[in-house]
N, C-alpha and C positions, 0 to 999 in steps of 0.2 A: 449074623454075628452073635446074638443071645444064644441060639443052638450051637453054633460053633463054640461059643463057651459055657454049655452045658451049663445056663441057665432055667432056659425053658425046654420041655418037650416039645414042642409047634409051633409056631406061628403062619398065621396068616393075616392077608393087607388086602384090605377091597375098599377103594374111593365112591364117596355115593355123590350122585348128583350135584349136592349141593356144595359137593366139592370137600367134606369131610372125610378127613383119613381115616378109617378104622381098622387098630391093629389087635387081631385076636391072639393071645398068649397064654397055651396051653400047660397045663401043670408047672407052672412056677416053683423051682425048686430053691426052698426057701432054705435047705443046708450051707447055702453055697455063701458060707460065712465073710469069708474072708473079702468082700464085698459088702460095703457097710454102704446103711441108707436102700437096702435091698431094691424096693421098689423106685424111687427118686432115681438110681442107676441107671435102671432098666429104662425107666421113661426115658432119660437124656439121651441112650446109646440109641433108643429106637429113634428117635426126636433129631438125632444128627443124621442118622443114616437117611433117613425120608429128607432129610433140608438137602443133602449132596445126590441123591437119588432124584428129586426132583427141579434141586439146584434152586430154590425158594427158600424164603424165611418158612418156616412151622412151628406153630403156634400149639402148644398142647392145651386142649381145651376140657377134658374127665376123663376118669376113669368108673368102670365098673366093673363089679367082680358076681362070676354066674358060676357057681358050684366050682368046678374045678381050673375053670376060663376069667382070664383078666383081658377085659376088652378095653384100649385105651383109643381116645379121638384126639388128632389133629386137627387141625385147619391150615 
C-alpha cells in the first residue's frame, strides 16, 4: 500500500525468530506533502496492514534509519 501510494520506493518484511516484524522502507519520499505526520503515517498504515495480514494485535516497538532505508520493528 505505501508503493501503491507512491510513498516509498521498496519495502520489504522478514519475521525473525523471536518473532519480531521487520519492515525495511526504501527511499522514503518525504515530498509526499500532503500527508502530514509523514513518518507517524507510514508506521500506522504499515502497522494496520501487518495486524490484518497476520490477524493479531502489533505492537510497534522502533524505528531506525541506515542511509537511505528506514527500518521499522513490530512485535
Amino acid at each position: 500500500l505505501v508503493q501503491h501510494l507512491n510513498i516509498v520506493d521498496g519495502v520489504k518484511v522478514a519475521t525473525r525468530t523471536d518473532g519480531t516484524i521487520v519492515v525495511t522502507l526504501s527511499k522514503i519520499k518525504y515530498g509526499f506533502s500532503k500527508y502530514r505526520g509523514k513518518i507517524g503515517f507510514i508506521i500506522t498504515i504499515v502497522g494496520a496492514i501487518l495486524a490484518e495480514t497476520f490477524n493479531r494485535k502489533i505492537e510497534f516497538l522502533n524505528m531506525e534509519k541506515k542511509l537511505e532505508e528506514t527500518i521499522l520493528f513490530f512485535k
